[in-house]
C-alpha positions in Angstrom: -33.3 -23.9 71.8 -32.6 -23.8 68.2 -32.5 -25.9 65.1 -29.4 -24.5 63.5 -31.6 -24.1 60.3 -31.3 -20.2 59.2 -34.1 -18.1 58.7 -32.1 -15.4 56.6 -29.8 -12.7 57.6 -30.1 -9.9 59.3 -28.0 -6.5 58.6 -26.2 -4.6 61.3 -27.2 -0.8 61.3 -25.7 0.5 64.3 -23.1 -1.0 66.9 -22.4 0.8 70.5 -20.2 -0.2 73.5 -21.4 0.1 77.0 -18.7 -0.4 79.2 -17.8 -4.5 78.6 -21.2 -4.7 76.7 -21.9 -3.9 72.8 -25.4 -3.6 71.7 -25.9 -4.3 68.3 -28.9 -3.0 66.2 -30.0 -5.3 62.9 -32.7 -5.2 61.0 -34.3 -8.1 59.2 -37.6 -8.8 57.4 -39.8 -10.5 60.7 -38.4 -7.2 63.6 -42.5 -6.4 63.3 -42.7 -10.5 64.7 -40.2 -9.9 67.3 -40.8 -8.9 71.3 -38.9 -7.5 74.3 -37.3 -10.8 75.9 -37.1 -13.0 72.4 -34.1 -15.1 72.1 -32.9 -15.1 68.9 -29.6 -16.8 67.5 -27.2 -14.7 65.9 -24.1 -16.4 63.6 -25.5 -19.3 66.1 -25.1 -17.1 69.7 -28.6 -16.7 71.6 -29.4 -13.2 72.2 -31.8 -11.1 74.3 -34.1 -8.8 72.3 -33.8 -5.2 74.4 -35.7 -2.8 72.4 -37.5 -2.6 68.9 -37.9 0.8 67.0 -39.6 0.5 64.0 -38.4 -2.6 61.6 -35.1 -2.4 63.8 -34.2 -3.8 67.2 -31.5 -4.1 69.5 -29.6 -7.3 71.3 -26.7 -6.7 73.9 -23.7 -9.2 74.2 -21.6 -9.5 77.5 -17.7 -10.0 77.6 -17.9 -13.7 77.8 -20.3 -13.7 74.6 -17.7 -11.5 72.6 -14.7 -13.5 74.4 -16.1 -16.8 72.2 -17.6 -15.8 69.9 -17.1 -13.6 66.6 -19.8 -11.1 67.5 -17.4 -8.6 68.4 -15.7 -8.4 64.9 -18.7 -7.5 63.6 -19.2 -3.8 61.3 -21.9 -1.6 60.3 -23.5 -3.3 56.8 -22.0 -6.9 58.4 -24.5 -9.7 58.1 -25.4 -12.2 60.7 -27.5 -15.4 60.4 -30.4 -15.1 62.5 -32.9 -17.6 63.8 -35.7 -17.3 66.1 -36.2 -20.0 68.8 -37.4 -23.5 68.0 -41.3 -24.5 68.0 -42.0 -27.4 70.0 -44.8 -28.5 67.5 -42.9 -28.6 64.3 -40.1 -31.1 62.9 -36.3 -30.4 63.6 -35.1 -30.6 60.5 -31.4 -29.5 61.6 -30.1 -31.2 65.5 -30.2 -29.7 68.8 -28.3 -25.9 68.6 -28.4 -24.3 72.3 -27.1 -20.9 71.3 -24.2 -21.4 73.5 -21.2 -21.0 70.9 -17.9 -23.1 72.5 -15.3 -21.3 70.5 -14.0 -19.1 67.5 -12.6 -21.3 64.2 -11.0 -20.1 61.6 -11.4 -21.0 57.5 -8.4 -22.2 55.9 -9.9 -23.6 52.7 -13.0 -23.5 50.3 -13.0 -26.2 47.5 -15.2 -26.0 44.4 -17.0 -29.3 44.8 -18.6 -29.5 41.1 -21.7 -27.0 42.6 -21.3 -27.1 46.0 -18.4 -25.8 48.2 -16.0 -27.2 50.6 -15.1 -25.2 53.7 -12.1 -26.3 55.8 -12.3 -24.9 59.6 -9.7 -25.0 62.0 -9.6 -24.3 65.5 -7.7 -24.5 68.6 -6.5 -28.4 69.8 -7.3 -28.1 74.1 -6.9 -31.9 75.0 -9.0 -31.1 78.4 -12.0 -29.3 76.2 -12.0 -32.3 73.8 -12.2 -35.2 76.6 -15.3 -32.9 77.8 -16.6 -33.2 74.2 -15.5 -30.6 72.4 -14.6 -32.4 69.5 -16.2 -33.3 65.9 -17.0 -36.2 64.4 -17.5 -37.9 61.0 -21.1 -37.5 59.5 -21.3 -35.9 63.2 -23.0 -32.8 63.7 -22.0 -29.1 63.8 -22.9 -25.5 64.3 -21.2 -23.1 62.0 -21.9 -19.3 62.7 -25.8 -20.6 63.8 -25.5 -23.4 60.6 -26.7 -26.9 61.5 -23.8 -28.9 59.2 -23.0 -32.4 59.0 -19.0 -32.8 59.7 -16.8 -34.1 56.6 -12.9 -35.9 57.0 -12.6 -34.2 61.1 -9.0 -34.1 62.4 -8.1 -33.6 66.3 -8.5 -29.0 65.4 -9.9 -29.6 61.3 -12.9 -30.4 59.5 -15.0 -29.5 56.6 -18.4 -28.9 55.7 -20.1 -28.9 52.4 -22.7 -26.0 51.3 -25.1 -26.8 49.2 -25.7 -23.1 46.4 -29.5 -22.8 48.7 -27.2 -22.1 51.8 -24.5 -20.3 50.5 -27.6 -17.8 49.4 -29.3 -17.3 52.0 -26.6 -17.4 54.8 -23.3 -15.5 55.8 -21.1 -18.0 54.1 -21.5 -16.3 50.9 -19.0 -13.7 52.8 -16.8 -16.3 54.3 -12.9 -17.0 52.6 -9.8 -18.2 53.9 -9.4 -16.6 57.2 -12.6 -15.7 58.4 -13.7 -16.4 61.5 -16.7 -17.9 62.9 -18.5 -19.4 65.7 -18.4 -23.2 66.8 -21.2 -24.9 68.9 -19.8 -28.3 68.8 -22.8 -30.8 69.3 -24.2 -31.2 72.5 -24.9 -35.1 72.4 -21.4 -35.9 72.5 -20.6 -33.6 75.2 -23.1 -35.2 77.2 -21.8 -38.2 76.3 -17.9 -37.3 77.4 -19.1 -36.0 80.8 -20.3 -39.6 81.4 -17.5 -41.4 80.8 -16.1 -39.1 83.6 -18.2 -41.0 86.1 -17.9 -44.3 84.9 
């Protein structure tokens, strides 16, 4: 489990297909902190730790990973917003992020916003996936590429988010423009929610 607040990013250094898989190798300033097994999030999907070597290490994504997610149109010297797994001790200071990324979204728009920036996000409009939640929500939460986000002026496929000049630092939006795409975990409160208004 995750709290959708970024650590930093880490750099991809070396990409290789096996078979359906892809194992990606980053490094990143805490590799030394990392062990075999770790979950880490990376642009907001959790990944496996498979090997460390040195202040580099190595996580492998399956087809239904790359199938959602933008993983797989990642390059050599790409970043990726990485966070380790949440401490049960310590505040959530973003919302519940499970590392299980719904879907791909696109940007259509950024906005100066007198410091800050606007990003407009569209995605795919599935009827059946938004009864089961999969939907946003004004002042709602939302995961962008691993970002906890609070939703601004959501339409049935749009909505924007605003990043603060911190955030645009020290994540992956500082690379995002007008049709990039990123990963969506919509948040999992209301999903939980839509499944039980299937029973009643």
């Amino acid at each position: 489990m995750f709290s959708g607040i970024i650590e930093e990013f880490a750099t991809v250094v070396d990409i290789r297909h096996d078979r359906e898989n892809i194992d990606f190798t980053l490094t990143c300033s805490f590799t030394s902190e990392l062990k075999i097994d770790q979950s880490v999030a990376h642009n907001g999907v959790c990944l496996t730790v498979v090997a460390i070597d040195g202040d580099r290490y190595v996580v492998t994504a399956m087809k239904e990973t790359l199938d959602r997610s933008n993983l797989g149109l990642l390059h050599v010297g790409d970043k990726v917003n990485v966070e380790r797994s949440m401490l049960m001790n310590g505040r959530l200071d973003g919302h519940i992020v499970q590392g299980h990324v719904d879907q791909t979204a696109v940007c259509t728009a950024m906005e100066d916003a007198d410091g800050s920036t606007y990003f407009t996000f569209e995605y795919p409009l599935d009827v059946e996936m938004a009864r089961h939640g999969y939907f946003t929500v004004d002042k709602g939460s939302v995961t962008v590429n691993g970002v906890s986000l609070t939703v601004c002026r959501p339409t049935d496929n749009t909505f924007q988010v605003a990043i603060i000049p911190y955030t645009m630092e020290h994540t992956n939006f500082q690379d995002i423009r007008p049709g990039t795409v990123v990963n969506l975990e919509f948040d999992i409160i209301g999903k939980y929610i839509a499944r039980l208004q299937h029973f009643s």
